[in-house]
C-alpha positions, 0 to 999 in steps of 0.5 A: 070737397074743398070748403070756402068757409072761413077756418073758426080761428080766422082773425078779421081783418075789418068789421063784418058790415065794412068787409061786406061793404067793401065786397060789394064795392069792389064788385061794382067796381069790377063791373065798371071796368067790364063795362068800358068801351075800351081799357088799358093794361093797367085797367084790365090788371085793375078790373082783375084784381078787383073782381079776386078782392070781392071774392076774397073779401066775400069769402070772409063775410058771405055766404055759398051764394056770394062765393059762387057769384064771386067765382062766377064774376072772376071767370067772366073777367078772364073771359073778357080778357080772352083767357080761357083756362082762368075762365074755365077754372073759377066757372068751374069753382062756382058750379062746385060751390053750388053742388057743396052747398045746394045753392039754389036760385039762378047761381047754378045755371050762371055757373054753367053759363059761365062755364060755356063762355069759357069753352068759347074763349078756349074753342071748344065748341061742343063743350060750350054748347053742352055747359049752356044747354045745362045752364037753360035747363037750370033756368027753366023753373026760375021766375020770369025776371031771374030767367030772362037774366040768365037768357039774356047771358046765354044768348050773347055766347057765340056758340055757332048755329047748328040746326040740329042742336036742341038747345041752339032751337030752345034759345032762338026765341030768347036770342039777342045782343049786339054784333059785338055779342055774336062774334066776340067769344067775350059777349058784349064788354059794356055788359047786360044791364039787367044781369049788373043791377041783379047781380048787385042786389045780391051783393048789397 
């Protein structure tokens, strides 16, 4: 499988603590622009380009946890900008990296949850109620905090109500969000602030 890891003669370009810095400054960045009530082109080029420089920048200086994160991140941009296949592929990029490296934590069942958004940006139903029924079973053994972050994502996926899916009844307790979450394929653009301040704190 494709490794992230830094070939062993690659040259830095920074000082590692800058480069870090700089990830995490872009991934802050990123969120900002995911948390504007409304942007421009310009702005939605901007949030795209900051969220691919975090993950390049991590991919110098981190580790499996922040590049899967940094996948993560990205497939929750295209997902706000309706793109679909984008989305799917770095959702997608993020659950490889997570099985390469076993990362453990919430990052496998973000992967999958980032995965089910994905399918609702592209229609796919089925699929999507598939990758978050995955990311709940991933949740279920994290600690109170890390679940509930992941919930809380999972709830804002507008996943159509079916009385016979399992997991749709697994995760009525737990549903919330605004009207925008429930109809939009992108969840809330101002974003779940508990999930910001998490995912910063990974990326500090």
């Amino acid at each position: 499988m494709f490794s992230d890891a830094p070939p062993p003669d690659d040259k830095a370009l920074l000082e590692p603590l800058g480069e870090r810095n700089l990830a995490s400054e872009l991934f802050n960045l990123t969120w900002d622009f995911m948390g504007m009530e409304s942007r421009t082109p310009a702005e939605d080029d901007a949030m795209v380009h900051a969220a691919h420089a975090s993950r390049w920048h991590w991919g110098k200086v981190g580790g499996p946890e922040q590049w899967a994160i940094g996948e993560w991140l990205c497939s929750r941009v295209y997902a706000v900008l309706g793109r679909g296949e984008q989305s799917l592929y770095h959702g997608r990029r993020a659950s490889e990296i997570c099985a390469e490296f076993e990362v453990g934590s919430f990052v496998p069942a973000s992967a999958h949850e980032a995965m089910a958004r994905a399918y609702c940006v592209l229609g796919d139903m089925e699929a999507a109620r598939a990758e978050r029924n995955l990311s709940y079973a991933a949740a279920i053994d994290l600690d109170d905090d890390d679940r509930a972050v992941i919930e809380g994502d999972l709830a804002t996926l507008p996943i159509t109500d079916c009385a016979a899916d399992p997991g749709r009844r697994l995760l009525l307790a737990y549903r919330a969000g605004c009207s925008h979450c429930r109809t939009s394929a992108t969840g809330c653009r101002p974003g779940n602030r508990s999930r910001m301040s998490t995912r910063k704190s990974v990326h500090a």
